[in-house]
N, C-alpha and C positions, 0 to 999 in steps of 0.2 A: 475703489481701492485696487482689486484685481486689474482692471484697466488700467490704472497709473503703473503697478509691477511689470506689467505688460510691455509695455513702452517704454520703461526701463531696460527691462532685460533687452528689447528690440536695438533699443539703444548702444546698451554692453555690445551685444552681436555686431553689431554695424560698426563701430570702434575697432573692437578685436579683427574684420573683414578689413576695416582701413591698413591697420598695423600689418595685418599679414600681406596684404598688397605691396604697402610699401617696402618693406623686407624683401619682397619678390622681385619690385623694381629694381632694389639697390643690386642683389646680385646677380640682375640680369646685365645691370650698364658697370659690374666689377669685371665681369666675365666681358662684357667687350672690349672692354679696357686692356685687361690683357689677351686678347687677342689683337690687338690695335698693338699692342706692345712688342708679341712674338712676330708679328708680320714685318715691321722696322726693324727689327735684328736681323730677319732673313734680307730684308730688300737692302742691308748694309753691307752685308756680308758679301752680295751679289755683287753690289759696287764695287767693295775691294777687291775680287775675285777679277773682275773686267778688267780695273784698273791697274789691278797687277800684272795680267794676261798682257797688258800693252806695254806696262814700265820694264817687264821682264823676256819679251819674245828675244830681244837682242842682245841678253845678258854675257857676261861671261865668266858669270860663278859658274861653278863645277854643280852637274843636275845635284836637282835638291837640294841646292844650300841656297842660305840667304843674306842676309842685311847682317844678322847678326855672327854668334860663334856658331858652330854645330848645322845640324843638318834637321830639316823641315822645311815645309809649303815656303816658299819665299812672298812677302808679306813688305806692300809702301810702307816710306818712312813718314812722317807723319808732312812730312814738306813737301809731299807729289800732288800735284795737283793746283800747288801753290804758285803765284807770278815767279817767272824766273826758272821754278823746277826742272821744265821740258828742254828747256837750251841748254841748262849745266848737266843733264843727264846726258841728253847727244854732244857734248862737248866732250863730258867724260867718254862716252864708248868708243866715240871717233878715235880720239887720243890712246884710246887703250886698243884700238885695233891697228894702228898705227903701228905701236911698238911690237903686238904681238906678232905683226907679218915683217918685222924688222927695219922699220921704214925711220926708225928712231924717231928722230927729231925734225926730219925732212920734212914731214906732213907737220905745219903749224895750226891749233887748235884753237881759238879765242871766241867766250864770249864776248861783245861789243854791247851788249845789253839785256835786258830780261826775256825780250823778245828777238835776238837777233845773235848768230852764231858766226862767225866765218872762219872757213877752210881753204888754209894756203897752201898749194902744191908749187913744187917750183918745177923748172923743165928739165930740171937733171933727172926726174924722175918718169915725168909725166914723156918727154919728148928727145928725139936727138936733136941737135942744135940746129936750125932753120925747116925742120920737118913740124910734121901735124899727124903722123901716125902716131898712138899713143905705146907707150911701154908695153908687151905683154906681161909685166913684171909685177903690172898694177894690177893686173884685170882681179887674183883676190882681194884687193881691197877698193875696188868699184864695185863687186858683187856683195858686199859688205855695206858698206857705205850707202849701196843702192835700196838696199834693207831698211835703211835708218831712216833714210829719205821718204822711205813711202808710208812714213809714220802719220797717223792724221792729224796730228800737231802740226807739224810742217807743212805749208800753209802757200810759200811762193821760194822758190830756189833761182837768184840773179845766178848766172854763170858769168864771170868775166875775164878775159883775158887781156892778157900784158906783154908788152917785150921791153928790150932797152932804145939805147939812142942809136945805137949802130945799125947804118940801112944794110937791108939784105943783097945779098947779093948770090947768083945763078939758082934764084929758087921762081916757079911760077907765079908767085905774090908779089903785085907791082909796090906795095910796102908796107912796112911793119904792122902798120894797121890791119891789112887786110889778110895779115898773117894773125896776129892779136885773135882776128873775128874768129876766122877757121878752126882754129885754135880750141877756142871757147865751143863751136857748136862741133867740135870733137868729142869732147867731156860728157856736152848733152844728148848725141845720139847715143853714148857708149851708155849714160843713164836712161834713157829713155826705153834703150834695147835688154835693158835690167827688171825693167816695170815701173819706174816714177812717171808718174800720170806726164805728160808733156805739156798740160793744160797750169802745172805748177811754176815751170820753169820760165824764164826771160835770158836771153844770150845776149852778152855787149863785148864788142869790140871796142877795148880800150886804147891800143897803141902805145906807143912811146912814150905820151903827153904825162905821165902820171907815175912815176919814177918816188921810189920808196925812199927816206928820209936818211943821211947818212949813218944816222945814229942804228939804223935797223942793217944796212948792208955794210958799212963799215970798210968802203973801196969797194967791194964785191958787186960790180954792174950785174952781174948775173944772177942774180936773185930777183931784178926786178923783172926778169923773162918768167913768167907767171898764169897761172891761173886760179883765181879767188873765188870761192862759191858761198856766196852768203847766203844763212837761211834764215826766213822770216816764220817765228810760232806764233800759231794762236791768241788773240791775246788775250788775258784771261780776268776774270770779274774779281772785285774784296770778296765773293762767298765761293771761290774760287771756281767758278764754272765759266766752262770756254765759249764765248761769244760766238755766234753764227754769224757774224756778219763776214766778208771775205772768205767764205771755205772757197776751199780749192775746185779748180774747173777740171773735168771730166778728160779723162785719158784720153778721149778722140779730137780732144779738139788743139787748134794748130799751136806752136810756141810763140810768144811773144820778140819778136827781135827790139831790142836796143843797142845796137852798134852804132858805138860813138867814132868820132873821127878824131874830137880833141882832148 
């Protein structure tokens, strides 16, 4: 009988050692759990901090303000990051640097898609009429601009240039075309000497061939004397993270030429 109490009680002991174990285990893997919990709050927080660090270098709210009313940290809106977001951000800044250096409406802004921005300069600003020295009127807002561009969203920058139908005449360019070309790798040394890696850009001379629809010049041949710099973003995944495939080539290395003749 003593013997059977024995083993009993052995028994109780070994239960009650079970239960206390397991009660050990639970708020060992409780306490990991929120530790797993506080560690994703920090590493999210990190990410908004980055990603604001980038959506905000080229802002031009007034320091410390943000998105919303009043003044604090400035803080993404919940669409950054999202397809589309990074072009309609540079589309807006462009256009807003635009006005603020009083360029009005001269500098035309459009996105053309989620991924693809273009920037129209006409010559009235950029040039005097058969010349390729650029305005020094511009140079704040190629220093601006050049800013925007070296964002790492931005990914391939075409430079292209345009004239009208009328051939040149007493300029050193045997024609429009190869006035178009110059033109165009004007824009891009002036950016290149800014800091946009030279590995993102392509130059094309476009010429005469490609004459802007009337409904856009409206008689005005001189608008189609131009230079268009479309930018190609990132493109970006449904869980909105930005693809590696295409990143941009290395500042040292040469520009791509595409000058067309037609």
């Amino acid at each position: 009988m003593a013997r059977r109490r024995s083993r009993k009680q052995e028994s109780d002991e070994g239960g009650g050692n079970f239960e206390l174990l397991f009660l050990q285990l639970m708020m060992v893997m409780l306490a990991f759990f929120i530790l797993l919990s506080s560690l994703a709050v920090v590493v999210d927080q990190k990410r908004l901090k980055a990603i604001n660090s980038l959506s905000g270098a080229f802002s031009f709210l007034p320091a410390g303000g943000n998105v919303n009313k009043g003044k604090g940290p400035s803080m993404p809106t919940p669409s950054l990051g999202g397809s589309g977001a990074a072009s309609k951000r540079t589309a807006k800044d462009l256009t807003e640097v635009a006005k603020l250096l009083g360029l009005g409406d001269a500098v035309h802004v459009l996105p053309l898609d989620k991924q693809t921005v273009r920037v129209r300069l006409p010559e009235k600003i950029l040039f005097h009429s058969g010349g390729v020295k650029l305005d020094p009127t511009m140079r704040p807002f190629l220093d601006i601009m050049a800013d925007i561009l070296r964002r790492p969203e931005v990914i391939e920058i075409t430079i292209q240039g345009y004239t009208d139908e009328i051939p040149i005449k007493g300029s050193r360019y045997a024609s429009n075309w190869e006035l178009s070309a110059a033109r165009a790798m004007q824009v891009f040394l002036a950016l290149e000497k800014r800091g946009v890696p030279r590995g993102r850009m392509i130059v094309a001379g476009m010429g005469s061939n490609h004459p802007l629809p009337e409904s856009e010049t409206h008689g005005d041949r001189s608008l189609n004397r131009r230079v268009d710099i479309l930018l190609k973003f990132r493109p970006v995944t449904d869980k909105g993270e930005s693809s590696m495939m295409g990143a941009p080539a290395e500042h040292g290395q040469a520009p791509r030429s595409a000058v067309k003749a037609n």
